[in-house]
Every structure is written in C-alpha cells, then in structure tokens.
VODO-586372 format. One line per field, with one value per residue (C-alpha): residue number from 1; residue in three letters; x, y, z. Coordinates in Angstrom, 1 decimal. Layout:
k (NUM, ...) .
r (Ala, ...) .
X (X, ...) .
Y (Y, ...) .
Z (Z, ...) .
END
This chain:
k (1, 2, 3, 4, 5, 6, 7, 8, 9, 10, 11, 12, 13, 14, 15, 16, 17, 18, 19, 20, 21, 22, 23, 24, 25, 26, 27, 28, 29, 30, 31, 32, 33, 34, 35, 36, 37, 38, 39, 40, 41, 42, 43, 44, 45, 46, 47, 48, 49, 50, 51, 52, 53, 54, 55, 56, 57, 58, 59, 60, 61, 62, 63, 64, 65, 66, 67, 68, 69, 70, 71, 72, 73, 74, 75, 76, 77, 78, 79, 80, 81, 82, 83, 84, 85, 86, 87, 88, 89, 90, 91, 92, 93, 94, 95, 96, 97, 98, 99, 100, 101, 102, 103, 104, 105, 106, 107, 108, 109, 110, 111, 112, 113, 114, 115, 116, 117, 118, 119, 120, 121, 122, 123, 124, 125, 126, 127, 128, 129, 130, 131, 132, 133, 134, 135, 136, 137, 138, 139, 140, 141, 142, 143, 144, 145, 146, 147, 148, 149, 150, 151, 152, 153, 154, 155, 156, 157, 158, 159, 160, 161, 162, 163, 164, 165, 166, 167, 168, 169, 170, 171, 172, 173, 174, 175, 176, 177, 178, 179, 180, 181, 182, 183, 184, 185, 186, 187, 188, 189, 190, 191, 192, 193, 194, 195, 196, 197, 198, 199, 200, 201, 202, 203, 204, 205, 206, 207, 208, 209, 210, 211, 212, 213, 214, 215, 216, 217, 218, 219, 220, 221, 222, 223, 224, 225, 226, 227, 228, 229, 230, 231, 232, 233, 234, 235, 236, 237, 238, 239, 240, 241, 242, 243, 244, 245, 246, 247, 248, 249, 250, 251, 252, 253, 254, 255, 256, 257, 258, 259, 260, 261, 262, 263, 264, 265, 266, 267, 268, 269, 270, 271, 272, 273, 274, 275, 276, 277, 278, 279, 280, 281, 282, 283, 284, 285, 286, 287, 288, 289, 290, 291, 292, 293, 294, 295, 296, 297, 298, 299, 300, 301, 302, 303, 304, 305, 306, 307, 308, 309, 310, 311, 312, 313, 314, 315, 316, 317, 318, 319, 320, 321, 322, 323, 324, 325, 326, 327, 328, 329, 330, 331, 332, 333, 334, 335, 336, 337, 338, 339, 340, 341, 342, 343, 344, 345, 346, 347, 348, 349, 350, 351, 352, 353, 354, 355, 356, 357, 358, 359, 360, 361, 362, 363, 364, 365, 366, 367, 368, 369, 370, 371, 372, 373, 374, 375, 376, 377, 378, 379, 380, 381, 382, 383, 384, 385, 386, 387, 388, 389, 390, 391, 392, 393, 394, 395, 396, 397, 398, 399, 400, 401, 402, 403, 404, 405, 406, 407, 408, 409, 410) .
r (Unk, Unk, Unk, Unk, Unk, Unk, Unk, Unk, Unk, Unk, Unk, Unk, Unk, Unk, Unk, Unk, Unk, Unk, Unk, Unk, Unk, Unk, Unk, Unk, Unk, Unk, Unk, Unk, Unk, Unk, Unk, Unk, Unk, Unk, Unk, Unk, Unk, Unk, Unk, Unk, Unk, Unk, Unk, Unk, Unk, Unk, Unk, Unk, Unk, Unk, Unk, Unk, Unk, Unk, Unk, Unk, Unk, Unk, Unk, Unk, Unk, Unk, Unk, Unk, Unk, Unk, Unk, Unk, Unk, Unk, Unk, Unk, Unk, Unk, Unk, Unk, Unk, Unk, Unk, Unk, Unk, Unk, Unk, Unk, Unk, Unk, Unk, Unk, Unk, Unk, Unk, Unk, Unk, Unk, Unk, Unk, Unk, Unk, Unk, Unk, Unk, Unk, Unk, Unk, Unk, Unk, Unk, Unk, Unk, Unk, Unk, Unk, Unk, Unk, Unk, Unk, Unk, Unk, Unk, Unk, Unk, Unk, Unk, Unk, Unk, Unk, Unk, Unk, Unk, Unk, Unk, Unk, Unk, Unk, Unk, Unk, Unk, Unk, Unk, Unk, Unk, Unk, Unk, Unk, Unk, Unk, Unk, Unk, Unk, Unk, Unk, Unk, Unk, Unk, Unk, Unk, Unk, Unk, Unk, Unk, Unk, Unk, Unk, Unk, Unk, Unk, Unk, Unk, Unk, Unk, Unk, Unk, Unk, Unk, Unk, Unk, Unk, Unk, Unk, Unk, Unk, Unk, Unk, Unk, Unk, Unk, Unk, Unk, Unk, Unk, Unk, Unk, Unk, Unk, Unk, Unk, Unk, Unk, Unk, Unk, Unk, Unk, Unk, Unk, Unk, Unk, Unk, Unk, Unk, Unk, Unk, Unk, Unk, Unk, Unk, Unk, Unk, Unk, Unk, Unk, Unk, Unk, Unk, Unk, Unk, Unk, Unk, Unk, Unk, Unk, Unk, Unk, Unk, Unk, Unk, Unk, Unk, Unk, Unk, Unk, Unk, Unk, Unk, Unk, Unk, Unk, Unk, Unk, Unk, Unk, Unk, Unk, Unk, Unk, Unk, Unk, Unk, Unk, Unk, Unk, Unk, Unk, Unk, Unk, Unk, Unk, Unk, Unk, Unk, Unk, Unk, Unk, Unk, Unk, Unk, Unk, Unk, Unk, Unk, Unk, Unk, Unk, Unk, Unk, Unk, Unk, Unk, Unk, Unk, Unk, Unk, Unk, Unk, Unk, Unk, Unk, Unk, Unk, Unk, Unk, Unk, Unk, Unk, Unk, Unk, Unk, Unk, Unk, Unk, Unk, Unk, Unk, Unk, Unk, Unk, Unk, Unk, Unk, Unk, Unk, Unk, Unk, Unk, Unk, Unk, Unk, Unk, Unk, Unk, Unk, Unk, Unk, Unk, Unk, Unk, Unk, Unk, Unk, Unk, Unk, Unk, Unk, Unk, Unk, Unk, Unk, Unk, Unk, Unk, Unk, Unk, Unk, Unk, Unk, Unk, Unk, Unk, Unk, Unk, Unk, Unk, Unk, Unk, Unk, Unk, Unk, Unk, Unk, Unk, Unk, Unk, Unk, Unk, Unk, Unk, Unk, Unk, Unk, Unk, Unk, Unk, Unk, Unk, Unk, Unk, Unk, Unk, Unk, Unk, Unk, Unk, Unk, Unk, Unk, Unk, Unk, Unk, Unk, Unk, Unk, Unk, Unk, Unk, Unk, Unk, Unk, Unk, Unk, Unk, Unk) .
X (96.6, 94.7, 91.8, 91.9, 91.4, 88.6, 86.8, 87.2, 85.4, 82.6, 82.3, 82.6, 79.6, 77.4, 78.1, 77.0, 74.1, 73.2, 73.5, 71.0, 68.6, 68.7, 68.3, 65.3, 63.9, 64.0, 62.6, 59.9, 58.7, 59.4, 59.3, 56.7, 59.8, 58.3, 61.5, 64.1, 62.6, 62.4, 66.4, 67.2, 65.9, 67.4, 70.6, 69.8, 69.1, 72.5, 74.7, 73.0, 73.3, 76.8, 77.3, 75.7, 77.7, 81.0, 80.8, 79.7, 82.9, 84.7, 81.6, 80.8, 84.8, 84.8, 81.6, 83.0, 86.0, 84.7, 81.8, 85.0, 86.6, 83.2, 82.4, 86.4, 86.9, 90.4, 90.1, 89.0, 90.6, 90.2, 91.0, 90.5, 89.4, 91.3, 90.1, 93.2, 96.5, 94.6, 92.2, 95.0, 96.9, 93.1, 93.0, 96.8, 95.6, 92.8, 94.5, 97.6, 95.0, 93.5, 96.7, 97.4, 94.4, 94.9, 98.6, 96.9, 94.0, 96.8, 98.8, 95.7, 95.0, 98.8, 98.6, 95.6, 96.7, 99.9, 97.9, 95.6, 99.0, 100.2, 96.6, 96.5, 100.2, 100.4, 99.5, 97.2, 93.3, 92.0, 88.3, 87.2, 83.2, 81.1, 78.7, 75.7, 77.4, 78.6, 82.4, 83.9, 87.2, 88.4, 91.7, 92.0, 94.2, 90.9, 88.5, 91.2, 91.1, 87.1, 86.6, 84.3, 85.5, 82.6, 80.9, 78.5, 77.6, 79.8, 76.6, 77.3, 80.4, 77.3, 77.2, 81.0, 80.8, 78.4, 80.7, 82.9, 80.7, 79.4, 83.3, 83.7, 80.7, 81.9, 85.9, 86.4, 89.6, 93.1, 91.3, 92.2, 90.2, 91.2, 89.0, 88.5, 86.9, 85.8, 86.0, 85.1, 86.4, 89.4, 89.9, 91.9, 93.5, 92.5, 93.7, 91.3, 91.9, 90.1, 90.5, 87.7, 88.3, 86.6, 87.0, 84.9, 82.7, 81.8, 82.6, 84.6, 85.7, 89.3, 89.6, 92.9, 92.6, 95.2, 95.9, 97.8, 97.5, 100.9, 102.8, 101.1, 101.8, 106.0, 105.5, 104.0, 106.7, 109.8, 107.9, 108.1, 112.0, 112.3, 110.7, 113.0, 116.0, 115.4, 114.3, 117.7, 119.8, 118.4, 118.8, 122.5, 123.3, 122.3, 123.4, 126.8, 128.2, 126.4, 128.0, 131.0, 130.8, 129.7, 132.9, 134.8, 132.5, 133.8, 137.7, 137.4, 136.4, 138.4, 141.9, 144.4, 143.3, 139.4, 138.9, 136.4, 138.9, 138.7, 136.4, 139.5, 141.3, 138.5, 139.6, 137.1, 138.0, 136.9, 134.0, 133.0, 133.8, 131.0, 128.7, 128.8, 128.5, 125.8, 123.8, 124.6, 123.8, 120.4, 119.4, 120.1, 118.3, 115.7, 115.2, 115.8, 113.3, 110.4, 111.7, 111.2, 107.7, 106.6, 107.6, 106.4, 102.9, 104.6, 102.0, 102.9, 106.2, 106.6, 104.8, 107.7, 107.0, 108.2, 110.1, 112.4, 116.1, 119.5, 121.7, 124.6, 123.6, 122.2, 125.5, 127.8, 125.7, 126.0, 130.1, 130.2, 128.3, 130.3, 133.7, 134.5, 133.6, 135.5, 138.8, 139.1, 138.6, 141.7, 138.7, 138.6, 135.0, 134.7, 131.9, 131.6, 128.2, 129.0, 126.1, 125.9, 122.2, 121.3, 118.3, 115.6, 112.1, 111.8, 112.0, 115.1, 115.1, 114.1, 116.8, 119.0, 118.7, 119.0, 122.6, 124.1, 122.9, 124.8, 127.6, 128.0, 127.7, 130.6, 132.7, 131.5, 133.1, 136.4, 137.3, 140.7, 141.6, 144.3, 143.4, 139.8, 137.6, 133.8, 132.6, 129.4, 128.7, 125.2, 124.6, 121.5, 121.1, 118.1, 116.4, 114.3, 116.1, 118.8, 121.0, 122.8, 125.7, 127.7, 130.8, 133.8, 137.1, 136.5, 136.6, 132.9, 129.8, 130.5, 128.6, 126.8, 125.9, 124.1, 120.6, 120.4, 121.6, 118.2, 117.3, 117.4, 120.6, 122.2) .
Y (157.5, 154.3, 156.3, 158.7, 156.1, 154.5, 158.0, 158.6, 155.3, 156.1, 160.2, 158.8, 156.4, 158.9, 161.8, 159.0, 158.5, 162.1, 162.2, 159.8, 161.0, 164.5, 162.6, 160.9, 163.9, 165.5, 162.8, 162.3, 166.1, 168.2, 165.2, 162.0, 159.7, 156.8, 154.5, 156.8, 157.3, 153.3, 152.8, 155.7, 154.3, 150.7, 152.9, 154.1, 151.2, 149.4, 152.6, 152.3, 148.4, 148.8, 151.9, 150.0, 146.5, 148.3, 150.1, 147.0, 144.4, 145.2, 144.2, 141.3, 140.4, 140.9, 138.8, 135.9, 136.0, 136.1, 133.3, 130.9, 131.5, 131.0, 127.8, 126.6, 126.8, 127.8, 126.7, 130.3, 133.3, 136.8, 139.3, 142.7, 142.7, 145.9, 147.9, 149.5, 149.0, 149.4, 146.5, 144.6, 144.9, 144.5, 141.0, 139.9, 140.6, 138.5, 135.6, 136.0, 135.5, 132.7, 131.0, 131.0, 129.9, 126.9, 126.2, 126.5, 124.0, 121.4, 121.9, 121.2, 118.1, 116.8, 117.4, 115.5, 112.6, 112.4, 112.3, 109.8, 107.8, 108.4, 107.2, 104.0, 103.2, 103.3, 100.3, 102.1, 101.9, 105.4, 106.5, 109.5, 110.8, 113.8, 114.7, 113.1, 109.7, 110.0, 107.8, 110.5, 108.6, 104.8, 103.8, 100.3, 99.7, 100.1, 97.7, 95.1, 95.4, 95.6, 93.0, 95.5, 96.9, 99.8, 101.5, 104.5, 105.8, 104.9, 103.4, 100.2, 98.9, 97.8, 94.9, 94.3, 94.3, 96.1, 96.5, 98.2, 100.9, 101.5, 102.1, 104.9, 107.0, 107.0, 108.2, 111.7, 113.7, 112.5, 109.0, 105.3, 102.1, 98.6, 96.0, 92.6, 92.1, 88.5, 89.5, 86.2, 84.3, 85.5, 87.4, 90.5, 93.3, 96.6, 99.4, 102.8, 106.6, 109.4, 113.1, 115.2, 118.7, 121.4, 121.9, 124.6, 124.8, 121.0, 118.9, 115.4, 112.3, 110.5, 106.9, 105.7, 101.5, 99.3, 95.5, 94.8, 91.4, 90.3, 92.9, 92.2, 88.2, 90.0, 91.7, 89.1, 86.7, 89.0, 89.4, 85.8, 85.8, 88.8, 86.9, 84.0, 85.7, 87.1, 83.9, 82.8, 85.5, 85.1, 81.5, 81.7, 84.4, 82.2, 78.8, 79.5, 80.6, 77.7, 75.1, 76.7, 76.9, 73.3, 72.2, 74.1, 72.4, 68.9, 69.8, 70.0, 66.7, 64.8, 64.3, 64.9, 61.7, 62.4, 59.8, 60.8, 61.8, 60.2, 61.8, 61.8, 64.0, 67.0, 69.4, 71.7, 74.7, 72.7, 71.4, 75.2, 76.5, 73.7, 74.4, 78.0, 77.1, 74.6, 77.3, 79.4, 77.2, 75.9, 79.9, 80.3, 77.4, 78.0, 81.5, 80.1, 77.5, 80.3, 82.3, 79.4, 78.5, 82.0, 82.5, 78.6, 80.3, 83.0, 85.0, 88.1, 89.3, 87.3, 88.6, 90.0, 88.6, 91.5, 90.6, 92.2, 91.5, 91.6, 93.5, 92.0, 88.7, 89.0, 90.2, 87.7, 85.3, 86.3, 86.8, 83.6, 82.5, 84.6, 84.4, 81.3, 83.0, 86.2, 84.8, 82.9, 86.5, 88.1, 90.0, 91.7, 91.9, 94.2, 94.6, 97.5, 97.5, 100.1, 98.8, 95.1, 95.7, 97.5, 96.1, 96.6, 96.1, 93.8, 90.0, 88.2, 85.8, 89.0, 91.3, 88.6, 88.3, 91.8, 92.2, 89.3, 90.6, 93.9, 92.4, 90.3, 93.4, 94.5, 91.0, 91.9, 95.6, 94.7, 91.5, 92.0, 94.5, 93.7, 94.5, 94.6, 95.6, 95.3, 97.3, 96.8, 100.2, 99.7, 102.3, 104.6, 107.7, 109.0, 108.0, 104.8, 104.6, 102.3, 102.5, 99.7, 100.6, 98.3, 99.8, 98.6, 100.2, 99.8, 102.1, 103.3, 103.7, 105.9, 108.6, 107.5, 104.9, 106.3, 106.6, 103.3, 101.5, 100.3, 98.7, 95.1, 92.7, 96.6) .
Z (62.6, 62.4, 64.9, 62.0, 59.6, 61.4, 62.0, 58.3, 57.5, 59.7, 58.3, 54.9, 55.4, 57.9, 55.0, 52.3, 54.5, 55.1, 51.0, 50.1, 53.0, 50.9, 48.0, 49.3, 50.8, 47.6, 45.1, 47.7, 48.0, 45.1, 42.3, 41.4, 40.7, 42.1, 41.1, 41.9, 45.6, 45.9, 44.5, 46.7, 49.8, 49.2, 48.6, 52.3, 54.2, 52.6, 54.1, 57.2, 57.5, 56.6, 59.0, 62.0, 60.6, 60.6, 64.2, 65.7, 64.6, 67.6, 70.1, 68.1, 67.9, 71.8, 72.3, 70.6, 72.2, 75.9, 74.6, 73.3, 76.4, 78.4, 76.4, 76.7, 72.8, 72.3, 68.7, 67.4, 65.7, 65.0, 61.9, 61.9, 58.2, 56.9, 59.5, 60.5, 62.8, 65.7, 64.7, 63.8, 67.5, 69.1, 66.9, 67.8, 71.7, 71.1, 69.6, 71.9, 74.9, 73.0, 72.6, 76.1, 77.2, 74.5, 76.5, 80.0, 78.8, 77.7, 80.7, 82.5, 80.7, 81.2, 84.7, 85.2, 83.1, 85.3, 88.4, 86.8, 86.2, 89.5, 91.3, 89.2, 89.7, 93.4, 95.7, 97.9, 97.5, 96.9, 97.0, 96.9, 97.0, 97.6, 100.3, 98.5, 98.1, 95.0, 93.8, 92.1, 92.2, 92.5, 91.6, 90.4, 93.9, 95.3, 92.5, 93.3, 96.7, 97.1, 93.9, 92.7, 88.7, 89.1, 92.2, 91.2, 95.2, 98.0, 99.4, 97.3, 99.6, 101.9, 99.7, 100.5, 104.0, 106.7, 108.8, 106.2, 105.4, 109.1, 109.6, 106.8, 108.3, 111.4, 110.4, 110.5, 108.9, 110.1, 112.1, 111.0, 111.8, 111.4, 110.1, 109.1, 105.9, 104.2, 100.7, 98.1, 101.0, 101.4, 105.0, 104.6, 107.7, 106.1, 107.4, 106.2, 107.0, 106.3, 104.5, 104.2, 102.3, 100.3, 96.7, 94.6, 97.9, 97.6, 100.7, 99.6, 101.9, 100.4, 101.3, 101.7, 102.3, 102.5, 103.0, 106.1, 106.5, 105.3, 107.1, 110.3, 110.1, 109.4, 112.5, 114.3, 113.6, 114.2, 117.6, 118.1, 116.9, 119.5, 122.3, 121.5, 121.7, 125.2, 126.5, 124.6, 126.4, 129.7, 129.9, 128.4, 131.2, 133.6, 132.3, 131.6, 134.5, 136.7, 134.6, 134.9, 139.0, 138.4, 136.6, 139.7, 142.6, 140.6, 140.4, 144.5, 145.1, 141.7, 142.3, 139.0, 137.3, 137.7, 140.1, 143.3, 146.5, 149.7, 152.5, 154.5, 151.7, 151.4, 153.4, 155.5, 153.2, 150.2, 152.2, 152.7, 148.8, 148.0, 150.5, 148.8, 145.9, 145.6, 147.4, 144.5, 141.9, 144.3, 144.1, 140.3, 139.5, 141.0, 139.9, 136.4, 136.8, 138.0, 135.2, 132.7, 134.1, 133.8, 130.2, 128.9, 128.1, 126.1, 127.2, 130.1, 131.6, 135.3, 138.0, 140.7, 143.8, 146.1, 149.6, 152.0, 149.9, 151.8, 149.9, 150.4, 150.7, 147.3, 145.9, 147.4, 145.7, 142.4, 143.0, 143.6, 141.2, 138.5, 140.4, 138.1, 134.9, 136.1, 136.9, 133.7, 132.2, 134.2, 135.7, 139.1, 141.0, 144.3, 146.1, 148.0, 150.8, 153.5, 155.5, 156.2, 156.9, 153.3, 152.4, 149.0, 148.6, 145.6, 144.0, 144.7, 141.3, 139.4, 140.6, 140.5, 136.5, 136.4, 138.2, 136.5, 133.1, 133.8, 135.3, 132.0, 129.6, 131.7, 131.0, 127.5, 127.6, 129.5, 126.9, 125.6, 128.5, 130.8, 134.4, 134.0, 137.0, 137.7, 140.6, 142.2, 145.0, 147.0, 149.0, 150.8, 148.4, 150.3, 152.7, 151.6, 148.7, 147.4, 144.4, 143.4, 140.2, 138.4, 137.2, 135.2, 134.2, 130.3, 127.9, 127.9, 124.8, 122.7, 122.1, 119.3, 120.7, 124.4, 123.1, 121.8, 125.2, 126.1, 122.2, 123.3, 122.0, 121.1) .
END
C-alpha cells in the first residue's frame, strides 16, 4: 500500500507534467499568448523540480546517512516527510542504525578512558612509539621515571642517557636488558623489555621500564642473611658435638669433685678413649678451620681438595665424634662397612660436613622416639662406585613435603 502511495505521487506529478507540456505545446503553436506560454512553462519547470526533488529523498536520505557515519557524526536524524509507511520504516532503520553507532562510539570512548586510567595508575613505565620514532604513548610511570613531563620522538631519550637509547634499538620482542641509568644524579637499575606488534598495518615498539634498584639491594641482602645462616648451621653442626666430646674427654681424667686424677689412676682404657677422641676433635677442627678460612672472603664455595678417603676410617671418626651427642639422645649408631678396604675418591673435611649434617637431620627426625636408630650402610654398588646411606628408624617426610628436601634450612 504505501508503494501504491508512492507510485501515485509520482503518476500524479508525471500526468501534471505531461498536462502542462500539452498546455505549452499548444499556447506556443496554435495561439500568440505570449504570457500564458511564459506562466505555463514556470508551471513546468516547478512539476519537474518537484518530480525530480521528490524521487530523489531517499538517495539524498541515504547519502547523508553513510556521510554521518563516514565523518563519525552520530548526532543526525532522518524523517520521511509524509512520504508514506515505507519511508517511515526506511527512516526508523536509519535512525535505529545511527543510534547504535552513537552507543558503540561511547562505549569506545569509556573503554579508552578506562585503559587511560589503568596506564596511568600502574607503577610500571610504559612507552609506546611507531616505526618513524614517534611517542604515541607515555604514561606518567614513565615521565617520572625518565624526568621528562613530554617526549615528542623516542629519539629524545638520547638526551637521558646514550646508553639508554642504544639499548631500546637493539631489544627485539619478548628480550629484556638491564641498565644503569644516572638520571639528575640519582643512579637507578632499570630493567626494560620489549613488544613489538601490528595495529591497522602500522608497526609499534611497547616499552615496559621499571626501577629495580630497591628490589635488587632486598635481594642482595636476604642473600647475605642466607649466606649467614649456612655459615651459622655449619659451624653449629660442627661445634656442638666437639664441645660435647670435649666435656666427655674431661670427665675421664676429673675425679667426682672436679679435681685432675692422678697419672697412676687413668687407666689405659681411658688413656685409649682420649687418644680417640682428641683425634676426633684434631680432625673436626681442622676441617672446620679450612671451612672457615675458605668462607672468610664470602666470596666462592671451598675448593674440594680430592684424595684417596678410607671409608671406614672416615666413619669411625665421625661416630666418635657424635657418639657423645647420640647417647644423651637414647640414640643407637651402627655402622655397617662390609669391606674394610672401601675406599672414595673425594675431600675428607668436605665429606666429613656432609655425613655429620645428615646424621644430625636424623637426631632431628628421631627426637622424642624411644629406641631411635641411625644407620650408616657403605657399600660397592657398581664397580667404581660407592654409595654411602644414612638411615634412621623415624617416621619419614611426608609427602608433601619430598620435593622441598633440598630448599636449604627446610
């Protein structure tokens, strides 16, 4: 119906035309009426002004509604002027579409304000620039960081530091650098990575920079408080039990009241438990001592100084030097050596440490536990090849716990 309508519109005005054409014709061949020709033709050119006027709303309707959209002007609207319900759902598409892309503009513009937020809220220094140089972005993480408020090409950071911008042309996508920078006198640890992508077929570099000068002095002294604490646990672990074999070396030659006994009165047994264990203190000392030296520069891990290591030997000592230590724990020790001649390939003092820090995670374990056991098997798994285990009878890590046995002071 509303086609109809329109069609009607358009026959009315062509017949109206056609009319005054006749019209025209007429006055202009059969009759002299100069006037009526000249109204007559004004009355043709208005029809067909207002023929061409109406068929042509729609395209000039359409062409300002793709220009609005072309130009981002989502502030126009469209009527169809009494042309018909067809016009009028053609009109309510129109604006529907404009409407949207009015709600897709401010959605656009919220987004990048909360991104704008987000970039000037976070900590990090962000830069971001095209392939020609030019700082499309620069958060003020980054104007803090730099002391710069405004930097136009990325060019500009030259006057920061050389070394600064010699750095950001050499980083690639996904690498980091470290540098040092001297920034109004102040020397800061910056730490810089690189993205590089692609947007609208224009190639951009993202800058990430951040300070690192206060975290790396943290780190740098919870490695000193780490390094203290294993020279702390070594030393303990070796201390302790030679002062305790100490106080048992004095009880053999003090009577009851403290006083020194008679030569006549140390008996050849005693004379033998000292012998023993002054060797054992001698050899713990002196392993201590080498371990101490090497550590005073807080520098390097001790050298080993390999040798040719009796097995055995090398376990008696450290029973005997624990032995005290163990029996005030209600703690059993066995060694078990089938071959007297056993021997490994490594340094004594070293190895030593080693042992009597396993042996006293094993104390550790068994506290509390009546009938506690430590078991120490050495033996020749294959051949040139010694295993030495240190077992106990406890109740085990749980397992939990297993992956994290090797995390130091666990």
């Amino acid at each position: 119906m509303a086609y109809k309508r329109f069609t009607w519109h358009v026959v009315f005005r062509v017949v109206l035309l056609f009319g005054f054409l006749s019209t025209l014709s007429y006055v202009l061949l059969a009759t002299d009426w100069v006037a009526t020709a000249i109204v007559v033709g004004i009355a043709c050119i208005l029809v067909t002004t207002d023929l061409i006027r109406y068929v042509n709303k729609t395209n000039r309707d359409l062409a300002a509604f793709l220009q609005s959209i072309q130009h981002h002007d989502f502030t126009a609207s469209f009527s169809s002027g009494n042309r018909g319900p067809s016009f009028d759902a053609l009109k309510d598409a129109f604006n529907g579409i404009i409407r949207e892309f009015r709600t897709l503009e401010l959605e656009k513009e919220s987004h990048y304000h909360y991104l704008q937020t987000v970039i000037e809220h976070i900590g990090v220094a962000l830069i971001c620039f095209d392939a020609d140089g030019e700082v499309m972005l620069m958060n003020q993480a980054a104007k803090g960081l730099l002391a710069k408020p405004y930097i136009k090409r990325i060019g500009a950071l030259e006057k920061v530091d050389e070394n600064l911008m010699t750095t950001i042309r050499k980083l690639h996508s996904g690498e980091r650098a470290l540098i040092k920078l001297l920034i109004q006198d102040d020397l800061r640890q910056v730490a810089i990575q690189a993205t590089e992508f692609k947007l609208m077929g224009v190639s951009y570099k993202l800058l990430s920079l951040q300070d690192i000068r206060s975290e790396l002095d943290g780190r740098e002294m919870e490695a000193w408080q780490k390094l203290i604490r294993v020279l702390t646990h070594e030393i303990m672990n070796s201390i302790t039990p030679v002062s305790t074999l100490s106080g048992v070396l004095g009880s053999l030659v003090r009577d009851d009241s403290k006083e020194l006994k008679a030569a006549k009165n140390i008996t050849e047994e005693d004379l033998e438990d000292l012998s023993v264990g002054l060797a054992a203190i001698e050899s713990r000392s002196r392993g201590l001592l080498k371990f101490v030296r090497a550590y005073r520069s807080l520098l390097k891990v001790p050298k080993p100084v390999f040798r040719e290591v009796v097995v055995q030997d090398l376990l008696l000592r450290i029973k005997t030097l624990l032995q005290p230590d163990l029996e005030a724990r209600g703690i059993q020790i066995e060694l078990k050596v089938p071959r007297t001649e056993l021997m490994i390939h490594a340094d004594p003092d070293l190895i030593e440490q080693v042992l009597i820090n396993l042996i006293k995670n094993a104390m550790e374990a068994l506290a509390g536990q009546k009938a506690g056991c430590i078991t120490i098997v050495a033996a020749l798994r294959k051949e040139q090849e010694t295993i030495v285990q240190v077992k106990d009878n406890g109740t085990g890590i749980e397992k939990e716990f297993v992956d994290q046995i090797f995390v130091p002071f666990f």
